[in-house]
C-alpha positions as CSV (number, residue, x, y, z in Angstrom):
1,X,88.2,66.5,96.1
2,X,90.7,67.4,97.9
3,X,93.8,69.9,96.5
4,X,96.7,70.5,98.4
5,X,99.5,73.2,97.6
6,X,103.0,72.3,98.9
7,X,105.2,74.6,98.5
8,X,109.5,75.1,98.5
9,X,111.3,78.5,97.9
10,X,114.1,78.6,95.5
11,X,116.7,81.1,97.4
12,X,114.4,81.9,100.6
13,X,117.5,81.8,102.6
14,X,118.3,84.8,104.4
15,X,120.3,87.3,102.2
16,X,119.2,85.7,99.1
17,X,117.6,87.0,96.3
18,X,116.4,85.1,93.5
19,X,118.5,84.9,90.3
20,X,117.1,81.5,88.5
21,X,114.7,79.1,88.4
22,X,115.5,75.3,88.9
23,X,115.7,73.8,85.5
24,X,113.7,70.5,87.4
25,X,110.6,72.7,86.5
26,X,107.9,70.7,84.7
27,X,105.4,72.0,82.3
28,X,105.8,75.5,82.8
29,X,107.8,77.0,79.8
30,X,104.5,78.4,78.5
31,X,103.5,80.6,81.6
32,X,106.7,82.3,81.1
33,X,107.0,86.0,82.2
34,X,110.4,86.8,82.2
35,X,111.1,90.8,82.6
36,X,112.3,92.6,79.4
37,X,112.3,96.1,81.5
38,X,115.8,97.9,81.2
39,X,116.5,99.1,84.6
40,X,119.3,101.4,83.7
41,X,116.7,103.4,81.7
42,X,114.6,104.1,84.4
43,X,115.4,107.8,86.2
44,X,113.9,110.0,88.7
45,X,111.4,112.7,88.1
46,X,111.4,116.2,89.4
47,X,109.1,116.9,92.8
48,X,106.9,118.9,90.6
49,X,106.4,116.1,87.9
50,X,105.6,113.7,90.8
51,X,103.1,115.6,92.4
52,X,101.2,116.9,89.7
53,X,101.0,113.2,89.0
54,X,99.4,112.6,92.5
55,X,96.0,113.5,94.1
56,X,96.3,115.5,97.4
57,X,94.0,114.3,100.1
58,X,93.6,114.2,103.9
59,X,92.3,111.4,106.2
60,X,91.3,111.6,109.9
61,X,91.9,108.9,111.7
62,X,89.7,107.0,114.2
63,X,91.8,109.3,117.3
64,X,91.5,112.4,115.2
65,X,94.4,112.8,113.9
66,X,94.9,114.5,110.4
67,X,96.5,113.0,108.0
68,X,97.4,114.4,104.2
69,X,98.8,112.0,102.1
70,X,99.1,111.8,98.4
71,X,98.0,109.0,96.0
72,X,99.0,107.8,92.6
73,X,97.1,104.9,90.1
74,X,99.5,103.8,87.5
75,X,98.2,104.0,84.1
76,X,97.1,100.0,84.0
77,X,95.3,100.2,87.5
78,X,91.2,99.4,86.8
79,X,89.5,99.7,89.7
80,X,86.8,97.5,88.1
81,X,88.9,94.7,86.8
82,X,89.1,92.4,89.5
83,X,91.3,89.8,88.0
84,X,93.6,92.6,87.7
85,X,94.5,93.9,91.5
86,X,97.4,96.2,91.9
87,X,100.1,96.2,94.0
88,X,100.2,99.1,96.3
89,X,103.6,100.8,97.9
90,X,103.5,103.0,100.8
91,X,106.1,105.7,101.5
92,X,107.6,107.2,104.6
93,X,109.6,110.1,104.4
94,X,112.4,111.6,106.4
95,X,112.3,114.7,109.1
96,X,112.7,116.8,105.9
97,X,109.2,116.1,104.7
98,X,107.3,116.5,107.5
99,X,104.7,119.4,107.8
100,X,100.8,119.8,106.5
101,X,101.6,121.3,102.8
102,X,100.6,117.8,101.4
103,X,104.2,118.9,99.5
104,X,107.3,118.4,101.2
105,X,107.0,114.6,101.7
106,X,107.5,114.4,97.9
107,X,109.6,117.9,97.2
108,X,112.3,117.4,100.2
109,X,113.9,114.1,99.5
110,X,114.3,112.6,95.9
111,X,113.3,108.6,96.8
112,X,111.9,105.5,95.2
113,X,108.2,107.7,94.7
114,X,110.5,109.7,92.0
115,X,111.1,106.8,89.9
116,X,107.9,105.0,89.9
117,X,106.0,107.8,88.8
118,X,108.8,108.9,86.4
119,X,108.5,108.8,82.6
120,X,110.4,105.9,82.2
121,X,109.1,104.2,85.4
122,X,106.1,104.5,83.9
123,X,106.7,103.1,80.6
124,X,108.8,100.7,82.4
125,X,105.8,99.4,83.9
126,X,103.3,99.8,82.2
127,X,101.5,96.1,82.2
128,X,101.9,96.2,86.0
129,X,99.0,98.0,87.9
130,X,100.1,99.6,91.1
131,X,99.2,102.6,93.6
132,X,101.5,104.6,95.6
133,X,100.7,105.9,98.5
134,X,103.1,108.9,100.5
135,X,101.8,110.1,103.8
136,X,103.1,113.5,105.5
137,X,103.6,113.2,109.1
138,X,103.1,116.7,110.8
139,X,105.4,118.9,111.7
140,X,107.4,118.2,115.4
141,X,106.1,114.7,115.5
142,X,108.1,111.3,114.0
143,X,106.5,108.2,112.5
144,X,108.6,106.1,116.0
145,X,108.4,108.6,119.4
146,X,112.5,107.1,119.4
147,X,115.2,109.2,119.5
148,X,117.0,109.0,116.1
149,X,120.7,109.1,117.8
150,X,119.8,106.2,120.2
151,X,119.3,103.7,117.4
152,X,117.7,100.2,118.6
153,X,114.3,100.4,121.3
154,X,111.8,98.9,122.0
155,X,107.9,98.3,121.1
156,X,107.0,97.6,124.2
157,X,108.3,100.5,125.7
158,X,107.4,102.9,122.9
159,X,103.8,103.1,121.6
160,X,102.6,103.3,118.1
161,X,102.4,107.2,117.2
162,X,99.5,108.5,116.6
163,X,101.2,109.4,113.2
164,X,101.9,106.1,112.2
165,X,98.4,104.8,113.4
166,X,96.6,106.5,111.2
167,X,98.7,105.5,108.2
168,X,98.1,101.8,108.9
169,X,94.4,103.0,109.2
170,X,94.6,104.8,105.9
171,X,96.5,101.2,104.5
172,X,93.2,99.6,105.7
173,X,90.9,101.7,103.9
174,X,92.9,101.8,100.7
175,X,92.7,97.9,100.6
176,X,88.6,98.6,101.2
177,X,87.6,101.0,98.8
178,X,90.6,100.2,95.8
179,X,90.9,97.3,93.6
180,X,94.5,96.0,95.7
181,X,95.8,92.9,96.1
182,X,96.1,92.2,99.5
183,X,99.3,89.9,99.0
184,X,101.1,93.0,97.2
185,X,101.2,95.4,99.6
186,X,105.0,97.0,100.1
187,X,106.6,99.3,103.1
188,X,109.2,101.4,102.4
189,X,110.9,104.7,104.2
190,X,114.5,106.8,104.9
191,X,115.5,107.9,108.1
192,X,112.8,108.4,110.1
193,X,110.4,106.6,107.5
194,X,112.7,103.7,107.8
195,X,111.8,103.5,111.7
196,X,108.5,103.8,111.0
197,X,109.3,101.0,108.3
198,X,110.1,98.4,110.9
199,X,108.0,99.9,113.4
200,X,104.6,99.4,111.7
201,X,106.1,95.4,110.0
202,X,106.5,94.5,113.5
203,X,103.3,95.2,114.5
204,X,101.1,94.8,111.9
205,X,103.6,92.4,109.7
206,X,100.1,90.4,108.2
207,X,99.7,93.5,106.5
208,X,103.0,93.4,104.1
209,X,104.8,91.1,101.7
210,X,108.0,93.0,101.9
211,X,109.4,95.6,103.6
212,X,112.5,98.0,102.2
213,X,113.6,100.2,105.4
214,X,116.5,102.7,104.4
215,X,118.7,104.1,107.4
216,X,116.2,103.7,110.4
217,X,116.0,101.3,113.2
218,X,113.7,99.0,115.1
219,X,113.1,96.6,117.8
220,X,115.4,93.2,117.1
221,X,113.4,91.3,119.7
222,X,110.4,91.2,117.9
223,X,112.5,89.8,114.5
224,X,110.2,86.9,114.8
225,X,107.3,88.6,113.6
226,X,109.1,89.5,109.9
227,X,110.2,85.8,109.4
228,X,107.3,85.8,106.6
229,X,108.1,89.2,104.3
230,X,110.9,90.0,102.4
231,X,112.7,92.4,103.8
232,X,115.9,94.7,101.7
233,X,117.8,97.5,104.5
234,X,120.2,99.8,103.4
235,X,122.6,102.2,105.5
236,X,125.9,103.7,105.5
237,X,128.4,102.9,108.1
238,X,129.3,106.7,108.4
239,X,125.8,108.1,108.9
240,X,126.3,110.6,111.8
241,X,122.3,110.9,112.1
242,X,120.6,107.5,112.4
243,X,123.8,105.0,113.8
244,X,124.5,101.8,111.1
245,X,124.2,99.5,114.6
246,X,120.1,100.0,114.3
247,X,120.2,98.3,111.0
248,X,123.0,96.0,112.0
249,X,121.1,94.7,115.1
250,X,117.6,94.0,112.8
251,X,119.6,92.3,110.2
252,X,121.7,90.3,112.8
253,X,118.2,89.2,114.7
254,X,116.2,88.2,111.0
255,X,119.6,86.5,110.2
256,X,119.3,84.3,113.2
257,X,115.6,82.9,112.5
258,X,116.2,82.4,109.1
259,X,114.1,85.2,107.6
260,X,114.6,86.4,104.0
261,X,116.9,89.5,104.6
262,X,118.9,91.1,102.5
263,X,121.4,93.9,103.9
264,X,123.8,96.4,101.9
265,X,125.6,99.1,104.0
266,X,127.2,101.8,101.8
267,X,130.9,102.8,102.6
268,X,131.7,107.0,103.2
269,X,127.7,108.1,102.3
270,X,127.0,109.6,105.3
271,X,123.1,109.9,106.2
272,X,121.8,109.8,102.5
273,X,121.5,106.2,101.9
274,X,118.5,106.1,99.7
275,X,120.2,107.6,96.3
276,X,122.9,105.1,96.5
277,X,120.3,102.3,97.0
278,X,118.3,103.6,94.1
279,X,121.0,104.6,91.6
280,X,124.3,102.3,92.6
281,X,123.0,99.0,93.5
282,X,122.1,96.3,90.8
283,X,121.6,92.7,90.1
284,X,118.8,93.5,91.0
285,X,117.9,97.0,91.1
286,X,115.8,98.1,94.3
287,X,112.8,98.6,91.8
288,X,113.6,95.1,90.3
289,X,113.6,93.5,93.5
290,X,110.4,95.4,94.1
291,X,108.4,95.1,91.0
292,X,109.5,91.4,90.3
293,X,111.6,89.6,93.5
294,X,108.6,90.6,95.8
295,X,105.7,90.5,94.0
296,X,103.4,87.3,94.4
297,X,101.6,86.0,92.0
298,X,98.4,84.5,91.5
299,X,98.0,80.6,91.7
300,X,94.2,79.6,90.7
301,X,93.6,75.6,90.8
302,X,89.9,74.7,89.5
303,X,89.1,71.0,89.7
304,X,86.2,69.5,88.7
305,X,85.0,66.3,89.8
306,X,82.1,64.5,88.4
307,X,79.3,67.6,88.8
308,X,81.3,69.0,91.9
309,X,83.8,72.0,91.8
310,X,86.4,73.3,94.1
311,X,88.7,75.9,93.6
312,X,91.9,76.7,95.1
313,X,94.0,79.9,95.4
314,X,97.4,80.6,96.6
315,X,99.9,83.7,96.4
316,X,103.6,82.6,95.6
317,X,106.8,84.9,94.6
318,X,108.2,84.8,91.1
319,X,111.0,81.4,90.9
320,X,109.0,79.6,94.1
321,X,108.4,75.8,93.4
322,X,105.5,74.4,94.3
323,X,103.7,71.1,93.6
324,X,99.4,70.9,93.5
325,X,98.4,67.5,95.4
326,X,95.2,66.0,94.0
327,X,93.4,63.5,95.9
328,X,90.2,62.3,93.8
329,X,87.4,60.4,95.5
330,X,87.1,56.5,94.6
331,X,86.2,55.9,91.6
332,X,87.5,59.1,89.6
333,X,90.8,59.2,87.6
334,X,92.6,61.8,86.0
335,X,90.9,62.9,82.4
336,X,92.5,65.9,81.6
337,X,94.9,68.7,82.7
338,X,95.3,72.2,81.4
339,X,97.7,75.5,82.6
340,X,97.1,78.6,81.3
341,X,94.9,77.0,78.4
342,X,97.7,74.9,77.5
343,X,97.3,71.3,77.7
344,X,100.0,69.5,80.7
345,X,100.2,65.9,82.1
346,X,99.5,64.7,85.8
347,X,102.6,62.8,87.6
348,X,101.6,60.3,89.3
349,X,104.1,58.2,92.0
350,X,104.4,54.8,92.7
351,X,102.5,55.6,95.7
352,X,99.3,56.6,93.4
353,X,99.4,59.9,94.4
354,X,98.4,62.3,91.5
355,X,99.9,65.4,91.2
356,X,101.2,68.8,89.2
357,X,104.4,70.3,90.2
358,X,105.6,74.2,88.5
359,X,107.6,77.0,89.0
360,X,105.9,80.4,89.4
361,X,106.6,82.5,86.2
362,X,103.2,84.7,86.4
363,X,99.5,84.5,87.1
364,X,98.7,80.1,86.7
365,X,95.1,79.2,85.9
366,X,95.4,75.8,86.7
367,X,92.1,72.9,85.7
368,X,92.3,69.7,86.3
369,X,89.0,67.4,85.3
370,X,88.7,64.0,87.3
371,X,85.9,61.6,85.6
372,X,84.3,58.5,87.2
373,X,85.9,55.5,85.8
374,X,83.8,53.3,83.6
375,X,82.1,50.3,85.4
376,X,82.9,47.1,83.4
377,X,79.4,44.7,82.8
378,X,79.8,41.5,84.4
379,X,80.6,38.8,82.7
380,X,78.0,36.0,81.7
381,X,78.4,32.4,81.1
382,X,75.1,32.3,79.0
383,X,75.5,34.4,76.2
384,X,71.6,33.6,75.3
385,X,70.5,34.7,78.9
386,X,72.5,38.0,78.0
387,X,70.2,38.5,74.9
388,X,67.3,37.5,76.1
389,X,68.1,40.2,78.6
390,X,68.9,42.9,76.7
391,X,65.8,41.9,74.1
392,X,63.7,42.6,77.2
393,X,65.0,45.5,78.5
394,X,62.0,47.7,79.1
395,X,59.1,45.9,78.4
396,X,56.4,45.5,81.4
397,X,56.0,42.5,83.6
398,X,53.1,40.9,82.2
399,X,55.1,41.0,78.9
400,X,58.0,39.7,80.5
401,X,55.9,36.3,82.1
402,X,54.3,36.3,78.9
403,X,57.6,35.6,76.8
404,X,58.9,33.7,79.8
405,X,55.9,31.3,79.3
406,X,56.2,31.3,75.6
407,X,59.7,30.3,75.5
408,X,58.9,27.4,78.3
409,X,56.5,26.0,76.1
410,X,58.9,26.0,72.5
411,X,61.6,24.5,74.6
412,X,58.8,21.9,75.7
413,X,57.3,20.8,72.5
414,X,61.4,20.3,70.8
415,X,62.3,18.0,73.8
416,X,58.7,16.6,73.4
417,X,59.7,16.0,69.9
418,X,62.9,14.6,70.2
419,X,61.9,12.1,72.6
420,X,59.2,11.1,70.5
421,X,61.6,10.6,67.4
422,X,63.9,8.7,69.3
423,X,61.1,5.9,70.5
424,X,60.1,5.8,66.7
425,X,63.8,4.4,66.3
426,X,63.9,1.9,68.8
């Protein structure tokens, strides 16, 4: 058996976000999972809220280099219920947060970390398991060894910083030793954590399903390698720190290979784009977009066939359409079809082909049971043979001659008889 996914985005264009689903859906109004959270509800928490929240440890990096960081597990995150995989978010902060207090990544700037691990962020999402990670470059060093003033370089010029290596060595052991999804893994930084937003994409962009840099720059040459993550950039077009053009030249290269970019630039907010971004900006919120827009969910397609099984697994964004190809062996049809325990109906073309076609709402368990068709007995033109068939199915072959014999000599001694009766006649 063989299943193939096929896949088309609703709204994948560039600057696009996804704001229906196509009412062409089949069979898929009971994996629903619409949001019900109220966005507006959802403020920031004090520093000191977030970090008593969040567990203060160091890593050291394959090079040497130290690294404190500070992690968060939502209140849903199991890290023994594999079915259940969280999401995880990693945050860069700005110059202001740099140092080795494990502290002033989280006290200096109020960003997104603020209101995920809020109250109401919490209670917000509280069916969604997620981790948060929020690394603390050290003092005098930057996430991208780029002057902030200069705007656009590039990554062949400038090496990875030693900073920023061991965060994407820290990413690698988080998705080791925690229960993450690896197709939910989200980049996010402001001003100089928005460099080293694009700067670690670009490099490592198998790594990250979207990508939400806020007043930093990158290299627009290497645009190519984002044309697969979502990817939200904010700045202001006054910022006096990090020039708008660094944002303006990503967004200009994604743009021309057709990559799903979105782009707002603020009017008069100088260098502090990321409040605006949280707190001004709607349909959808950042956190929306985040939390829903980005996510991917899980698609799980269990065939059976005859005594064989296959499974099939695929990670798709909330509103993508997708069809599930099935091509049974000869001699198998369709039996029976069920998603997310409720029973559905194969579509099958004039072609023959047999298929299932969905929008993502949620998690899909899909089954589909293929049974060997019934062979037909053949027909006989000697319904007597057919008995005498069946009436010795099983017996040995002595018995078998025996009858045979038996039934030779009956049909004998009636045609002896007839013949006999008909001479008496004559």
């Amino acid at each position: 058996m063989k299943t193939v996914f096929k896949l088309i985005a609703l709204g994948a264009l560039a600057g696009m976000v996804i704001t229906g689903i196509s009412a062409a859906a089949t069979e898929s109004s009971d994996v629903t999972q619409d949001s019900k959270i109220n966005y507006d509800d959802i403020v920031f928490a004090l520093p000191n809220e977030v970090l008593d929240k969040m567990e203060a440890l160091t890593y050291e990096s394959s090079d040497g280099t130290s690294l404190p960081y500070r992690i968060y597990y939502s209140p849903a995150y199991d890290a023994e219920d594999k079915d259940a995989p969280a999401m995880l978010f990693v945050f860069l902060h700005g110059s202001g947060g740099r140092g080795n207090d494990n502290i002033r990544q989280i006290s200096d700037q109020v960003a997104t970390v603020n209101y995920m691990l809020s109250e109401s962020g919490e209670a917000a999402f509280a069916d969604i398991p997620y981790v948060v990670i929020a690394p603390q470059c050290a003092e005098g060093a930057q996430w991208v060894e780029s002057p902030w003033a200069q705007g656009s370089y590039g990554t062949d010029e400038v090496a990875i910083s030693a900073q920023l290596n061991a965060v994407y060595e820290l990413i690698l052991k988080t998705l080791k030793n925690d229960n993450i999804d690896p197709a939910n893994v989200i980049l996010g930084g402001i001003s100089m954590g928005g460099y080293g937003t694009w700067d670690l994409a670009v490099r490592h962009p198998e790594l990250f399903n979207a990508i939400f840099p806020i007043c930093g720059s990158g290299d627009p040459t290497k645009a190519e390698a984002l044309k697969d993550i979502k990817v939200w950039t904010f700045h202001s077009d006054n910022d006096a720190s990090v020039p708008v053009q660094g944002t303006r030249d990503m967004v200009a290269a994604l743009e021309k290979i057709g990559a799903d970019v979105k782009y707002t630039e603020f009017t008069g907010k100088g260098h502090n784009a990321w409040r605006p971004a949280m707190d001004e900006v709607k349909d959808p919120y950042l956190l929306e977009w985040l939390f829903e827009d980005c996510r991917k969910y899980r698609i799980s397609v269990l065939t059976t066939e005859g005594d064989e099984l296959s499974e099939s697994i695929e990670n798709l964004r909330y509103g993508d359409e997708f069809t599930v190809e099935f091509d049974p062996a000869e001699g198998f049809e369709p039996e029976s079809l069920f998603v997310n325990g409720e029973e559905a109906e194969f579509i099958t073309d004039d072609s023959g082909k047999i298929y299932y076609q969905c929008v993502v709402k949620g998690d899909m368990d899909i089954n589909a049971v293929f049974a060997k068709a019934e062979e037909s007995a053949p027909e006989s033109t000697d319904s007597k043979d057919n008995a005498s068939a069946e009436a010795t199915k099983g017996l040995s072959k002595n018995a078998k001659i025996g009858i045979a014999a038996g039934a030779a000599a009956i049909t004998a001694a009636i045609i002896g008889g007839i013949v006999a009766g008909k001479k008496k006649k004559k």
